[in-house]
C-alpha beads as a LAMMPS data file, in Angstrom:
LAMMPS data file: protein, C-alpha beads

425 atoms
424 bonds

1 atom types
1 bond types

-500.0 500.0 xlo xhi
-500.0 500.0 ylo yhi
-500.0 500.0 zlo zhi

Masses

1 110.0

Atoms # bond

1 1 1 90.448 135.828 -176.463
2 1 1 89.473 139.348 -177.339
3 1 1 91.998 141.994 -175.916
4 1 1 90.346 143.973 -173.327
5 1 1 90.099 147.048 -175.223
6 1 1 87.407 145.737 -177.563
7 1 1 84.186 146.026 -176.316
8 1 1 80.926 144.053 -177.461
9 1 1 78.149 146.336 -178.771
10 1 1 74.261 145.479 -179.329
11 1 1 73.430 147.724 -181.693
12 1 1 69.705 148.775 -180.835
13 1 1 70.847 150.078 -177.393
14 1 1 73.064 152.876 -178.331
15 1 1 72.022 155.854 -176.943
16 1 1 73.410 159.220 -179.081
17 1 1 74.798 161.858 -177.639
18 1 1 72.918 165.380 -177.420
19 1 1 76.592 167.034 -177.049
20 1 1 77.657 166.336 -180.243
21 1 1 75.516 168.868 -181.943
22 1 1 76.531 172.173 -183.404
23 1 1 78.844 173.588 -186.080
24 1 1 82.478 174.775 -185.424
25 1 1 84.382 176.658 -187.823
26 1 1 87.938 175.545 -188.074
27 1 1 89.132 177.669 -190.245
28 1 1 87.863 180.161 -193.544
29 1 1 90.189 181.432 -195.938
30 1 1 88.427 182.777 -199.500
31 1 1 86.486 180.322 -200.829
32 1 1 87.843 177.188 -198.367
33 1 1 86.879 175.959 -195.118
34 1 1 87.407 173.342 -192.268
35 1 1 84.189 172.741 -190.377
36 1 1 83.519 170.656 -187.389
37 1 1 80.405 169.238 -186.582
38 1 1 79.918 167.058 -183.566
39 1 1 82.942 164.998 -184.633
40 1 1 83.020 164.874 -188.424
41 1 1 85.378 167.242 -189.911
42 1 1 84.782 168.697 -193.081
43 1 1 86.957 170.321 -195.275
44 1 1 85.132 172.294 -198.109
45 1 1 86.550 173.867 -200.954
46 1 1 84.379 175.565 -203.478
47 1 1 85.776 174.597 -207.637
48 1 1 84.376 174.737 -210.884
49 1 1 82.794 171.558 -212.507
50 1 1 81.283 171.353 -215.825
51 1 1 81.263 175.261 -216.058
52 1 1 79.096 174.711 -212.900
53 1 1 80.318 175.865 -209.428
54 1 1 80.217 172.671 -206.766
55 1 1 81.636 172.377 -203.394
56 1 1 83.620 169.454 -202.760
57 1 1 83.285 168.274 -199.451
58 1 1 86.280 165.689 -197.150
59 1 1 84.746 164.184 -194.501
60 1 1 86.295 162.420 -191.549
61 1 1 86.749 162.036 -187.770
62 1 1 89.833 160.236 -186.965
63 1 1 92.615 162.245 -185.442
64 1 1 95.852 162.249 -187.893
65 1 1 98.727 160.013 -186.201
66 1 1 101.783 162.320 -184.687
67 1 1 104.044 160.032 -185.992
68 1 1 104.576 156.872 -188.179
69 1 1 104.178 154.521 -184.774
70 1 1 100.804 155.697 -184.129
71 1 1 99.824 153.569 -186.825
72 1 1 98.216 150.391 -185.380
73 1 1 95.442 148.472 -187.117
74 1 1 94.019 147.159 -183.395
75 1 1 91.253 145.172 -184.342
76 1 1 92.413 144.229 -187.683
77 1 1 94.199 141.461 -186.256
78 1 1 91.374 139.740 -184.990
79 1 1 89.552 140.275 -188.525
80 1 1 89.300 137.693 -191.090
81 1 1 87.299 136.935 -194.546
82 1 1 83.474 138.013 -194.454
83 1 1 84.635 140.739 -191.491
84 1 1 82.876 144.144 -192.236
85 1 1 84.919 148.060 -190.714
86 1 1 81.624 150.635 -190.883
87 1 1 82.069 154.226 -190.511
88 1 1 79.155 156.963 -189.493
89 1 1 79.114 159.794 -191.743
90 1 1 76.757 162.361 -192.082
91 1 1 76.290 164.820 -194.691
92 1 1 75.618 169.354 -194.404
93 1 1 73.443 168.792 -197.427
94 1 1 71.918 166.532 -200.280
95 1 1 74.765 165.706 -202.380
96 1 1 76.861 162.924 -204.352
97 1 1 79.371 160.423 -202.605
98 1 1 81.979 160.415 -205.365
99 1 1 84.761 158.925 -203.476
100 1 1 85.775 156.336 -200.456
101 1 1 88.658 156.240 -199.224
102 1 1 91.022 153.657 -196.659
103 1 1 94.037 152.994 -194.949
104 1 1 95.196 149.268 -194.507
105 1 1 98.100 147.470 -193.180
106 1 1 97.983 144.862 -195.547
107 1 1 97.219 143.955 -199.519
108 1 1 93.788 142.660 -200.418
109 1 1 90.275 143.393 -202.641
110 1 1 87.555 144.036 -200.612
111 1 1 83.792 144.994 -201.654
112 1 1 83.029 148.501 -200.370
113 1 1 79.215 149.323 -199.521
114 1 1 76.979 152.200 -198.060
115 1 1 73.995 151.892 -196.034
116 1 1 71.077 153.757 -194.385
117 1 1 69.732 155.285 -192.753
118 1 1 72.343 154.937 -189.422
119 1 1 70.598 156.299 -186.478
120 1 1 66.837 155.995 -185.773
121 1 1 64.751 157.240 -182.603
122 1 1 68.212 158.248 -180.967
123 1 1 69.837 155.236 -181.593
124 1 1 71.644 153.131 -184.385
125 1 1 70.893 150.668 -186.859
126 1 1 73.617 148.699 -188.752
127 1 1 73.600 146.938 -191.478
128 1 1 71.397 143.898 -191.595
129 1 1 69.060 145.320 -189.403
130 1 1 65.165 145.922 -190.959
131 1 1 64.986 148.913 -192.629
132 1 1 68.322 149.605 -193.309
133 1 1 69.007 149.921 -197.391
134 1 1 72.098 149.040 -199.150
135 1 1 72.657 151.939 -201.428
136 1 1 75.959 150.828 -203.289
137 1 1 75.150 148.735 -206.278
138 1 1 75.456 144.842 -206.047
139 1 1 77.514 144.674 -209.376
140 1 1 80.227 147.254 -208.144
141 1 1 83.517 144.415 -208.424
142 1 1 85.642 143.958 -205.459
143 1 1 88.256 146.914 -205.327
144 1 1 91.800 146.032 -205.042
145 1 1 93.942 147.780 -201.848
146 1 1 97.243 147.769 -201.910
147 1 1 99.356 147.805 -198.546
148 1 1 100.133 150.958 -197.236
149 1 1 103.792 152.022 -196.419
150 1 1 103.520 153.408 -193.320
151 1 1 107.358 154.788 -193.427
152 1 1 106.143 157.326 -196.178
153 1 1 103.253 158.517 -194.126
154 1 1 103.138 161.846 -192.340
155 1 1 100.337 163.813 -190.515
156 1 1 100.025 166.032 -192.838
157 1 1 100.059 164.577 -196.020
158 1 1 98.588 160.627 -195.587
159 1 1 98.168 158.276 -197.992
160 1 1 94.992 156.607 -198.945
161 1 1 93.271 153.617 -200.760
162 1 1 91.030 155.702 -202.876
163 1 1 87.997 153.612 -204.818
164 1 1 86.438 156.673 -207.373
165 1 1 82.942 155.602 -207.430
166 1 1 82.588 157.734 -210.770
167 1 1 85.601 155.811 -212.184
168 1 1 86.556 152.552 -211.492
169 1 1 85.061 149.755 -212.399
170 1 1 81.777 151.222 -214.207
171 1 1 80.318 151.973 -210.679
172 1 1 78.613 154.879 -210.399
173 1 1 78.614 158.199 -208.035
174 1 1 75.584 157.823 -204.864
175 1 1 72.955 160.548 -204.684
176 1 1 71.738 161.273 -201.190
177 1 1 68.950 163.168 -200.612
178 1 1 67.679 164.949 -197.533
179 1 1 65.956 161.969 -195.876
180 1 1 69.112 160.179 -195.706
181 1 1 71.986 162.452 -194.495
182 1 1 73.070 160.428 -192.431
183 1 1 74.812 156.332 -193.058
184 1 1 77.281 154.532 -192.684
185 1 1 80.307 153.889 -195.218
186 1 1 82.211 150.756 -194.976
187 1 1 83.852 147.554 -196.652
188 1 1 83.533 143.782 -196.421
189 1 1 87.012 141.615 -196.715
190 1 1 87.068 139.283 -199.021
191 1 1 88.596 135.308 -199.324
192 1 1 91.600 136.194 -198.340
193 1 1 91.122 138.006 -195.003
194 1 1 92.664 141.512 -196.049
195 1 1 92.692 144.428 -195.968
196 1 1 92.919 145.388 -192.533
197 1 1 91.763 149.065 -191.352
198 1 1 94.011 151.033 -189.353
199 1 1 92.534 153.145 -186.802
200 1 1 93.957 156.184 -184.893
201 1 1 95.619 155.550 -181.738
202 1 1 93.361 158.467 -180.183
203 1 1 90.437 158.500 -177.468
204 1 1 87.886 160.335 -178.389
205 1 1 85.442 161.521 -176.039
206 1 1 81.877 160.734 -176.454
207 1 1 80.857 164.082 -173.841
208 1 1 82.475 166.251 -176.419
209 1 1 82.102 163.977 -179.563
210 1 1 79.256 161.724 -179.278
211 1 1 79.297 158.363 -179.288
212 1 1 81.259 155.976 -181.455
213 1 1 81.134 156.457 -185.255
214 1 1 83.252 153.061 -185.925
215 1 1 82.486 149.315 -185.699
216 1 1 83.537 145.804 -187.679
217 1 1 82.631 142.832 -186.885
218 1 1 85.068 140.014 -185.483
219 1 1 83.142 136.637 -186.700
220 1 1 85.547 134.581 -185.388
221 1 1 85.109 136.100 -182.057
222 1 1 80.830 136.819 -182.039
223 1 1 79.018 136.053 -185.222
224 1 1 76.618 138.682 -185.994
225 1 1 78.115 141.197 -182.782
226 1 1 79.411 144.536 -183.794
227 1 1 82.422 145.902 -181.936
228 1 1 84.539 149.642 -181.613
229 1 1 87.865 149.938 -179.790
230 1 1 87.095 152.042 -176.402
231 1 1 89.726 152.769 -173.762
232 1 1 89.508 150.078 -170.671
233 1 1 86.634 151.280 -168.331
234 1 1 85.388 154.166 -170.164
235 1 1 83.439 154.894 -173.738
236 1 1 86.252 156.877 -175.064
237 1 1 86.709 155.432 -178.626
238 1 1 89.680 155.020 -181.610
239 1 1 88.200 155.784 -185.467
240 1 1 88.796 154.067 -188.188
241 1 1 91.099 155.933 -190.506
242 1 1 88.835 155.988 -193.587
243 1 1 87.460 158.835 -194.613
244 1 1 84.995 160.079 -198.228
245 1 1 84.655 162.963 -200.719
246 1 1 81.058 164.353 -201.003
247 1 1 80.214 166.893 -203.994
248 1 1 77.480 169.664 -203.256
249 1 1 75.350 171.260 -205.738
250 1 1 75.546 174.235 -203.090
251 1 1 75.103 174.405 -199.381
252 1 1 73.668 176.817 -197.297
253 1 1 75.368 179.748 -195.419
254 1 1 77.209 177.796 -192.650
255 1 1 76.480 179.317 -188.934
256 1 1 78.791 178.869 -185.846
257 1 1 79.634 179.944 -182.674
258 1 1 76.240 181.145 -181.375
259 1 1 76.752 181.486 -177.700
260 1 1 75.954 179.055 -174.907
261 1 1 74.741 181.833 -172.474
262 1 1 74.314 181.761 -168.802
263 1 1 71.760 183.004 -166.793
264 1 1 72.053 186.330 -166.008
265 1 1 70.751 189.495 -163.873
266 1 1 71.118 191.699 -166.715
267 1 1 67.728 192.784 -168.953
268 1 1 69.667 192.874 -172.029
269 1 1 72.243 191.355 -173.764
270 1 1 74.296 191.182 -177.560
271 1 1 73.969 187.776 -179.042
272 1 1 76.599 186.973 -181.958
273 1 1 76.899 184.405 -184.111
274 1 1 80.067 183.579 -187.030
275 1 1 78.177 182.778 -190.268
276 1 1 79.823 182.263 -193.491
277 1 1 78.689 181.821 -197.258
278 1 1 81.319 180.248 -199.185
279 1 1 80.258 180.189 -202.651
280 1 1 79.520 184.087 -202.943
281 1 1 76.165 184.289 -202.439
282 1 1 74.325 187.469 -201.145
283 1 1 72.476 186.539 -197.207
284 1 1 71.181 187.490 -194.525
285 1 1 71.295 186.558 -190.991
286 1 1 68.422 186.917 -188.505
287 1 1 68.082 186.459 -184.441
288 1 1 64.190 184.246 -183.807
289 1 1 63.231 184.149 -180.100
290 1 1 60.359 183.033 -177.770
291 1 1 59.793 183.856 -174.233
292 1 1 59.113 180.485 -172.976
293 1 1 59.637 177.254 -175.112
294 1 1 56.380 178.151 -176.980
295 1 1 56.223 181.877 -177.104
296 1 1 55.235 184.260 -179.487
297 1 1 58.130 184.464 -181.753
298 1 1 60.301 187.563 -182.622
299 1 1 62.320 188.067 -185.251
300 1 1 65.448 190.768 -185.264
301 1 1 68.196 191.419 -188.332
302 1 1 71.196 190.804 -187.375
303 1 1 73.930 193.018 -187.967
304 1 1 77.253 192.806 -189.797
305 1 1 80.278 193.415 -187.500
306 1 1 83.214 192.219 -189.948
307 1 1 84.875 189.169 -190.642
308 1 1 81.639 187.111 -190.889
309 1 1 80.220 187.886 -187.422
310 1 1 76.688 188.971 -186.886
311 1 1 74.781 190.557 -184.191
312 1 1 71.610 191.459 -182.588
313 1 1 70.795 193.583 -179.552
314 1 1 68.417 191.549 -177.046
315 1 1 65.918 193.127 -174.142
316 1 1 63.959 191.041 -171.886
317 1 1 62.036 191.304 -168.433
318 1 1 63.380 189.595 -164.795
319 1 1 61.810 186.441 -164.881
320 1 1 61.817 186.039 -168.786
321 1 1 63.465 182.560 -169.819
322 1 1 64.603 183.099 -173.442
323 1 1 65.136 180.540 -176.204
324 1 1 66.982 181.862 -178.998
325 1 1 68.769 180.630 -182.016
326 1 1 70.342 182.528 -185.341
327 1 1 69.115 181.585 -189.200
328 1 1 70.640 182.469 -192.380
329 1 1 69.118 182.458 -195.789
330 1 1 71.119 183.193 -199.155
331 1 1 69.841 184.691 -202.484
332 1 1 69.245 181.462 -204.175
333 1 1 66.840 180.491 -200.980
334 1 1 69.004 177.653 -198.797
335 1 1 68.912 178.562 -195.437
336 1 1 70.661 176.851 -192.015
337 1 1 69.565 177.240 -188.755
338 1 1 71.298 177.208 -185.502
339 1 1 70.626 174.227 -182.741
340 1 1 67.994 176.210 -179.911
341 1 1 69.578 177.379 -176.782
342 1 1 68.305 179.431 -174.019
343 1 1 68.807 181.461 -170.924
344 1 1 66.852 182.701 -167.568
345 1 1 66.773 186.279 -166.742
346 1 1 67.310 185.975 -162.732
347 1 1 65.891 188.989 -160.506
348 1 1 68.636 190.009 -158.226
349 1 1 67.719 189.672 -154.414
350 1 1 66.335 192.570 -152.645
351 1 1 67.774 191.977 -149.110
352 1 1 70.809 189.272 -149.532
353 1 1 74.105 190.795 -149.059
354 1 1 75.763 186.855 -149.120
355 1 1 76.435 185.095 -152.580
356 1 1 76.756 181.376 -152.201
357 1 1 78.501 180.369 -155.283
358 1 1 78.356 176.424 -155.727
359 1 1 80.755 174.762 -158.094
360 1 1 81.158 171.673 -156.313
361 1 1 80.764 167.857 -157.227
362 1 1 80.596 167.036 -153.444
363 1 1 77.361 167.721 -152.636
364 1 1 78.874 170.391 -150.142
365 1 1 76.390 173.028 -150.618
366 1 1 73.549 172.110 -148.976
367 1 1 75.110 171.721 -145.828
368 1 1 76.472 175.380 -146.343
369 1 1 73.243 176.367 -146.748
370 1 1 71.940 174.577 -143.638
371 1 1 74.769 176.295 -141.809
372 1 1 73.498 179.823 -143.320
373 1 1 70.235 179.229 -142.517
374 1 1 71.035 178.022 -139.041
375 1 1 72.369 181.251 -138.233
376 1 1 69.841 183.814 -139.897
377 1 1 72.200 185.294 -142.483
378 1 1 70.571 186.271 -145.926
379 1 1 72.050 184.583 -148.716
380 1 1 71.309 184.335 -152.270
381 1 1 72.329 180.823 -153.531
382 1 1 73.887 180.307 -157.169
383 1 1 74.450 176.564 -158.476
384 1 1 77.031 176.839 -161.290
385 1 1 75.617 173.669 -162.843
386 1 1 71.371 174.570 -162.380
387 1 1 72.545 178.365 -164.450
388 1 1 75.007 176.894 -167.216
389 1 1 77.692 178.690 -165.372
390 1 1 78.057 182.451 -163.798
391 1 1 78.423 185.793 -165.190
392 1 1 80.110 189.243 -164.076
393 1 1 76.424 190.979 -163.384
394 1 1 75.697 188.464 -160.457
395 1 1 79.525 188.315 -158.972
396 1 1 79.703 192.161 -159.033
397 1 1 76.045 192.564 -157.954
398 1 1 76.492 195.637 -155.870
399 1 1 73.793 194.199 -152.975
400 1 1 76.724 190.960 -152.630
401 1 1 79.188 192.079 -149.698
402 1 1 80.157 188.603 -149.548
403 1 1 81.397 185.988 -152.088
404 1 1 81.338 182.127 -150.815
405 1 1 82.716 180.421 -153.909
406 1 1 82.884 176.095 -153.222
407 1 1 84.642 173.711 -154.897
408 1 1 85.752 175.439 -157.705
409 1 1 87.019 173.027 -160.726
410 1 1 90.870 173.485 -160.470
411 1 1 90.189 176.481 -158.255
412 1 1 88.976 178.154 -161.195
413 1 1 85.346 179.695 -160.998
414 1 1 84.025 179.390 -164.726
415 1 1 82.876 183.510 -165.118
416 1 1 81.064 182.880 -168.813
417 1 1 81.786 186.862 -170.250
418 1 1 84.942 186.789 -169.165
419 1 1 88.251 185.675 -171.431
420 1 1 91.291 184.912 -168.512
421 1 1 90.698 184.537 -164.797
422 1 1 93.004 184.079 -162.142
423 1 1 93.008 181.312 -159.622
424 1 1 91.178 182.026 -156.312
425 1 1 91.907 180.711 -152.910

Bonds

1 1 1 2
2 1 2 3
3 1 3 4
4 1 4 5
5 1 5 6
6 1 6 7
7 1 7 8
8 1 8 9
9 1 9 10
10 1 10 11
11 1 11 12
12 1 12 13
13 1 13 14
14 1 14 15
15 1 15 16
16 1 16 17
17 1 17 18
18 1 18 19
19 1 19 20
20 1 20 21
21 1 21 22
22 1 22 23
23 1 23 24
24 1 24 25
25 1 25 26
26 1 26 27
27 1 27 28
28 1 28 29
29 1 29 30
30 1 30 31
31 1 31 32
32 1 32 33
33 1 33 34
34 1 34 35
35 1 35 36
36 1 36 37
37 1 37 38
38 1 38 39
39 1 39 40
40 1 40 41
41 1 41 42
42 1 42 43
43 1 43 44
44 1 44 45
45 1 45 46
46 1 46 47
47 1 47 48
48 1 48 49
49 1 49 50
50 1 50 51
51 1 51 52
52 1 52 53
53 1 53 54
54 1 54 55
55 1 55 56
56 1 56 57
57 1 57 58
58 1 58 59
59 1 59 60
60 1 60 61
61 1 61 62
62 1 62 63
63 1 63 64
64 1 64 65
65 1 65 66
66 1 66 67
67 1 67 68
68 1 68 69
69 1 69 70
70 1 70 71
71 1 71 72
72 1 72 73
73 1 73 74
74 1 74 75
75 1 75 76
76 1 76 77
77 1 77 78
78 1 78 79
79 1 79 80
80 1 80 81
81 1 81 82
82 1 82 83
83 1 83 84
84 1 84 85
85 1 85 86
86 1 86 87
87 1 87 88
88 1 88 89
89 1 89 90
90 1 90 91
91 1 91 92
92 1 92 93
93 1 93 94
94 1 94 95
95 1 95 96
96 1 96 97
97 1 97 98
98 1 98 99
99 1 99 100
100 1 100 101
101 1 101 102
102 1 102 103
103 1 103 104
104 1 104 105
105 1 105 106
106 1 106 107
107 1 107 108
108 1 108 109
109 1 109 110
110 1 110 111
111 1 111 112
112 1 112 113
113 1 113 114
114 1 114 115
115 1 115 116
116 1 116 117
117 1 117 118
118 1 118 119
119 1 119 120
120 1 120 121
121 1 121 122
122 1 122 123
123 1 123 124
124 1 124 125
125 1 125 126
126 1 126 127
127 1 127 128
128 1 128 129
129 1 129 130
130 1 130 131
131 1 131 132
132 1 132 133
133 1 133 134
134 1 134 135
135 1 135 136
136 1 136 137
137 1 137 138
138 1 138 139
139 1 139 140
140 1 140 141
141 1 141 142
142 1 142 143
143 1 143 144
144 1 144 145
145 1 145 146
146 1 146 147
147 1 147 148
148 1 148 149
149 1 149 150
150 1 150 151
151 1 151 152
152 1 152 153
153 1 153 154
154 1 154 155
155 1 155 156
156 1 156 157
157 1 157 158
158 1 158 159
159 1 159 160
160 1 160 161
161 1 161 162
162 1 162 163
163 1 163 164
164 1 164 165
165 1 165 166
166 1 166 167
167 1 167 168
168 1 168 169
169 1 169 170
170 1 170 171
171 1 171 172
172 1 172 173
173 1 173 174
174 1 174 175
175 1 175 176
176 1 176 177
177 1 177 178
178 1 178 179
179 1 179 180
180 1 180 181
181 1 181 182
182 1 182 183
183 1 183 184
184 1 184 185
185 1 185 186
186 1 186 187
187 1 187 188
188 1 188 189
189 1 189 190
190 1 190 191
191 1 191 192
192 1 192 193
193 1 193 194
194 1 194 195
195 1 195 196
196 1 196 197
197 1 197 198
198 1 198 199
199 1 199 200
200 1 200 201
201 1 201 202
202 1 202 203
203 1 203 204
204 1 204 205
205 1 205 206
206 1 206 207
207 1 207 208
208 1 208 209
209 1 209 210
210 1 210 211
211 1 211 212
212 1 212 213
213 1 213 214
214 1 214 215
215 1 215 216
216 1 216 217
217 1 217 218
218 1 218 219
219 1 219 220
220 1 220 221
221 1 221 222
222 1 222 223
223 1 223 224
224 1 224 225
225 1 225 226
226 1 226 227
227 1 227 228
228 1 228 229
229 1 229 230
230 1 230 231
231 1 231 232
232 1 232 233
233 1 233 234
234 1 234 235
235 1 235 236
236 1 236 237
237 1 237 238
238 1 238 239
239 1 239 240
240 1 240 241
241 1 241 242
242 1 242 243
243 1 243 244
244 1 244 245
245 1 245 246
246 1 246 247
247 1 247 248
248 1 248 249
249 1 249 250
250 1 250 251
251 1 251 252
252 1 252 253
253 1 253 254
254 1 254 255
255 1 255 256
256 1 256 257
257 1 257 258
258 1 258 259
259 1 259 260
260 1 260 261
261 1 261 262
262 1 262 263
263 1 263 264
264 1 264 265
265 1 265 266
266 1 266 267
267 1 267 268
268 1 268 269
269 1 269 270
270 1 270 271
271 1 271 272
272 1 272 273
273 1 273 274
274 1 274 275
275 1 275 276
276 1 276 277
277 1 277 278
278 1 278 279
279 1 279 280
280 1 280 281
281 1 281 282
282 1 282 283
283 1 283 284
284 1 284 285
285 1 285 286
286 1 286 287
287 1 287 288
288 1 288 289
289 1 289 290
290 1 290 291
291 1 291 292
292 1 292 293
293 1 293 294
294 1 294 295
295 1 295 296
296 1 296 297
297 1 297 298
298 1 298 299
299 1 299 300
300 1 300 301
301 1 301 302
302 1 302 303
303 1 303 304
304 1 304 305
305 1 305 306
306 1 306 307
307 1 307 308
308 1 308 309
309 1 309 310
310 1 310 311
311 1 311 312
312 1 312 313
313 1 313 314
314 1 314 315
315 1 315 316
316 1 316 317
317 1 317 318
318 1 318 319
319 1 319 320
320 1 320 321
321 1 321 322
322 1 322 323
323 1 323 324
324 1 324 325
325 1 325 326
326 1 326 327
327 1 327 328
328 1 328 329
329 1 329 330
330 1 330 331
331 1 331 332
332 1 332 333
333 1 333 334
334 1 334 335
335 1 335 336
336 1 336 337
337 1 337 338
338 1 338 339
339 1 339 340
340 1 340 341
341 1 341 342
342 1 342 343
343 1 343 344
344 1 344 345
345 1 345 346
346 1 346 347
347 1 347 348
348 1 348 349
349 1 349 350
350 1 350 351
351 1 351 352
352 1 352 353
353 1 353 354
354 1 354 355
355 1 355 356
356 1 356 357
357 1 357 358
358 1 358 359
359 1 359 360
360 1 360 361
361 1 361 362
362 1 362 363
363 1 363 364
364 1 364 365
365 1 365 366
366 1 366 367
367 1 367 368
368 1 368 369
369 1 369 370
370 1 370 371
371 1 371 372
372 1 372 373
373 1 373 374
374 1 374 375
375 1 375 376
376 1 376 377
377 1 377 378
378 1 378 379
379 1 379 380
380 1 380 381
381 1 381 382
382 1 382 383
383 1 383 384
384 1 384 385
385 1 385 386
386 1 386 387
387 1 387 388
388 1 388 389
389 1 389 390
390 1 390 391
391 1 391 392
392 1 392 393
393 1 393 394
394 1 394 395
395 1 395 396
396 1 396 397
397 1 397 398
398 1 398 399
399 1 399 400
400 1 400 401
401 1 401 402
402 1 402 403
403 1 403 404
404 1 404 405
405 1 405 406
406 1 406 407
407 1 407 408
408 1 408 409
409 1 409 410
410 1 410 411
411 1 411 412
412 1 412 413
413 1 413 414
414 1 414 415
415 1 415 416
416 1 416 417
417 1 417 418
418 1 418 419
419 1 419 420
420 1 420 421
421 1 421 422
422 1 422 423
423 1 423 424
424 1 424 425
């Protein structure tokens, strides 16, 4: 029997998540950087190769173990010869896949391969499946894994099964170009049943993450089936603790942090954005936005403010809903451009001195509203949820006398511009 955490997935019906868009910047210092993105981290440092400047890219999304017990290879002990472990990587740019790289609980060759593309129409394909190419040569021999001491591991210094595509065994690095930023990385076992993957011993959340990046299949179990480790009951997912070294001829400034904004009552606003140009490269920044999905667009300059923030001053009407989102482009041409968000300029109420705040997941407010309405007060009603949250120009709103907050999520009422709030009753 399967354990119950192992869950059977068909692989055409995976939906992908929408949340896991975006870049997050971990961390800059000179020429290095962490990066998030969805749920791949990268960490980017920018060396000299060839007497050519490159920037070496780590990618991975498992969650380093806290200790030496964390270590667990889960489904590796249901996995036996002719058993595949995929992983879902996805690239910032066209580069060269240079290195793969594995931990295992046990000694063993296996034949390490890399497919695409990985997601389609919104939803995975995995190897095997029409269309999907095999880009790692057929004559790359089996690479040898030896088993892991886990007693010599730490979090912040792990060791890896490392197969150097440029190196061993005559194979040879893997170009991918734009069409194909995104596949999957992964091994087959060979006769002997090993090496078994170890995975993380962490959930990871697929409505902050996006869905799950890592699969193998069990033949013993479901011939053909592919299956990821996911908490009892839920979606929340373990990764496979493999991970692979990309090299970049150069990437494009890197933008992050542009806000998620509320709607508001205010005409104006400041919208900032963190961009950052590792390699040196002069750029600029620039604010594009529409009023109305397909408005007229408008182009501002954004402005420097120090330690790689940028800004632009925005003015709108009452009524206006603006999409907005921040590009960069640097003096050798590469640009990057933010994911589109947008916002609703809300005219204030002429005559309502009640503000019916509703935070709630009980379906509470309507009935408040009956209740208002019953009774002939003016009210101006505010769903948290409908806005993308609250901000300080509609709870101050000098026409509100009265603030009706329900349901507040752990009695906290999510005010988007500002930092620390207090509990209310």
């Amino acid at each position: 029997m399967v354990k119950n955490l192992i869950m059977v997935i068909v692989a055409a019906l995976i939906p992908m998540s929408s949340s896991a868009g975006g870049v997050e910047i971990l961390s800059v210092n000179q020429q290095k950087a962490l990066l998030k993105t969805g749920t791949v981290i990268h960490r980017l440092t920018v060396q000299q190769s060839d007497s050519d400047t490159v920037v070496v890219d780590t990618l991975f999304y498992y969650n380093p173990p806290k200790s030496n017990a964390d270590y667990n290879d889960f489904l590796g002990s249901y996995q036996s010869a002719g058993d595949t472990c995929i992983n879902r990587f996805t690239l910032l740019a066209p580069g060269k896949i240079t290195k793969l790289m594995m931990q295992n609980s046990s000694t063993g060759t296996a034949n390490w391969m890399i497919w695409t593309p990985a997601v389609k129409s919104g939803s995975y394909l995995f190897p095997g499946e029409s269309g999907v190419t095999q880009l790692m040569p057929d004559t790359a021999a089996p690479h040898y894994c030896p088993q892991l001491n886990m007693s010599q591991q730490t979090p912040d210094s792990l060791l890896w099964n490392t197969y150097d595509l440029a190196l061993e065994r005559g194979a040879s690095v893997i170009e991918i170009d734009s069409s194909h930023l995104d596949f999957w990385v992964g091994y087959r076992l060979d006769d002997t049943g090993h090496p078994k993957i170890l995975q993380d011993n962490t959930y990871h959340y697929p409505w902050s993450e996006g869905d799950c990046r890592s699969f193998t299949t069990l033949q013993s179990q479901s011939p053909g089936k592919w299956y990821c480790d996911v908490q009892p009951g839920t979606d929340n997912w373990f990764a496979h603790m493999m991970q692979i070294e990309v090299v970049y001829q150069s990437i494009p400034p890197i933008i992050s942090r542009l806000p998620d904004l509320c709607d508001t009552f205010s005409k104006s606003r400041t919208i900032w954005a963190e961009v950052v140009e590792l390699e040196g490269d002069g750029f600029t920044v620039h604010l594009t936005t529409t009023v109305g999905k397909y408005g007229q667009p408008v182009t501002l300059d954004m402005l420097d403010d120090g330690d790689n923030y940028f800004y632009a001053d925005l003015d709108y009407q009452y009524g206006d809903t603006l999409y907005y989102y921040v590009w960069a482009e640097d003096s050798t041409g590469m640009r990057q451009r933010s994911e589109e968000k947008s916002f609703v300029c809300v005219e204030p109420p002429e005559n309502a001195t009640i503000l019916l705040i509703d935070d709630s997941t009980l379906g509470s407010g309507e009935r408040y509203r009956e209740a208002l309405n019953r009774r002939g007060y003016d009210y101006f009603y505010w769903n948290v949820a409908d806005h993308n949250g609250i901000d300080t120009t509609v709870i101050y709103y000098s026409g509100f006398l009265t603030l009706l907050v329900l349901d507040g999520k752990d009695m906290i009422l999510p005010v988007t511009d500002i930092d620390d709030q207090d509990i209310y009753d």
